[in-house]
C-alpha distance (Angstrom), angle and dihedral (degrees) to the residues before:
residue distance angle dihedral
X1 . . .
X2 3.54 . .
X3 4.32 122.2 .
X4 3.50 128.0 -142.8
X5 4.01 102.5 -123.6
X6 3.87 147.4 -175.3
X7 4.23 113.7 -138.3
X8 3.76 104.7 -136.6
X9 3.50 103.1 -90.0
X10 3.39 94.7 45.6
X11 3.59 94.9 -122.0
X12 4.26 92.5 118.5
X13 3.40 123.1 42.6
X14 4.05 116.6 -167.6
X15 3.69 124.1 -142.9
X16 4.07 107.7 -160.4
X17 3.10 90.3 148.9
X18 3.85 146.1 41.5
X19 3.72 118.7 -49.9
X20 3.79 112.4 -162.5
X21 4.05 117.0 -170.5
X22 3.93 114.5 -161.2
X23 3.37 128.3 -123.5
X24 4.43 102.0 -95.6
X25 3.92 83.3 31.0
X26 4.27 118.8 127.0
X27 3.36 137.6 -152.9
X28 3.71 108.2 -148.8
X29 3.87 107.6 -153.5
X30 4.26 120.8 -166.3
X31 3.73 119.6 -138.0
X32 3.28 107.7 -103.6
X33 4.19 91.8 30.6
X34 3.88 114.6 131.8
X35 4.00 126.5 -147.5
X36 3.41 97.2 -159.0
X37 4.21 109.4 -176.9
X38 3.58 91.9 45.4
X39 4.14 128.4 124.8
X40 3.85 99.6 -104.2
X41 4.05 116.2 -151.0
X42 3.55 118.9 -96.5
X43 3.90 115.0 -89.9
X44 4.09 111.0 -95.6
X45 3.69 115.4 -156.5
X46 3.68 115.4 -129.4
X47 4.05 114.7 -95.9
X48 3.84 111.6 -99.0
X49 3.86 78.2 -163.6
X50 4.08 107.9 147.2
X51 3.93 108.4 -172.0
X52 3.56 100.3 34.0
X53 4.28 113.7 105.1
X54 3.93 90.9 -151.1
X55 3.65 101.6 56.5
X56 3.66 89.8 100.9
X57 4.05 93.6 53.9
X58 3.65 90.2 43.1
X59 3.56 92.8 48.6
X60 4.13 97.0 48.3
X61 3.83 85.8 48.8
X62 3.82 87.6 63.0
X63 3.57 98.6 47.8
X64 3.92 88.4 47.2
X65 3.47 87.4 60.8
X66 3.85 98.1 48.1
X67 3.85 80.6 45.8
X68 3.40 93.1 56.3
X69 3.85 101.5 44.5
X70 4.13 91.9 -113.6
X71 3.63 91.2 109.0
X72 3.70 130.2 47.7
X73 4.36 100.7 -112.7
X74 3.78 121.2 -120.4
């Protein structure tokens, strides 16, 4: 069976194991930090919508999330 470890140094920590995370608990995330492994959302194709004002905001959210590895890119 696999253990959940610290490397020396403490900078890699190894989950073998099970790794529970209590209710009230946070997972504090860096800019810039990637989760590689996890599902990504399914790619969105940008709106081709012509009379709506938020187009623009809706379509810089997508690309944010492409950006930032959330959602599969086009």
């Amino acid at each position: 069976m696999l253990k959940n470890y610290t490397e020396q140094g403490g900078n890699h920590t190894v989950i073998g194991g099970a790794l529970t995370i209590k209710e009230g608990a946070t997972l504090n995330i860096e800019t810039g930090a990637k989760l590689n492994g996890l599902p990504k959302a399914a790619n969105q194709a940008a709106s081709t919508e012509t009379t709506s004002p938020t187009k623009a905001e809706f379509n810089a959210l997508l690309e944010k999330l492409k950006a930032a590895g959330i959602m599969i890119a086009d």
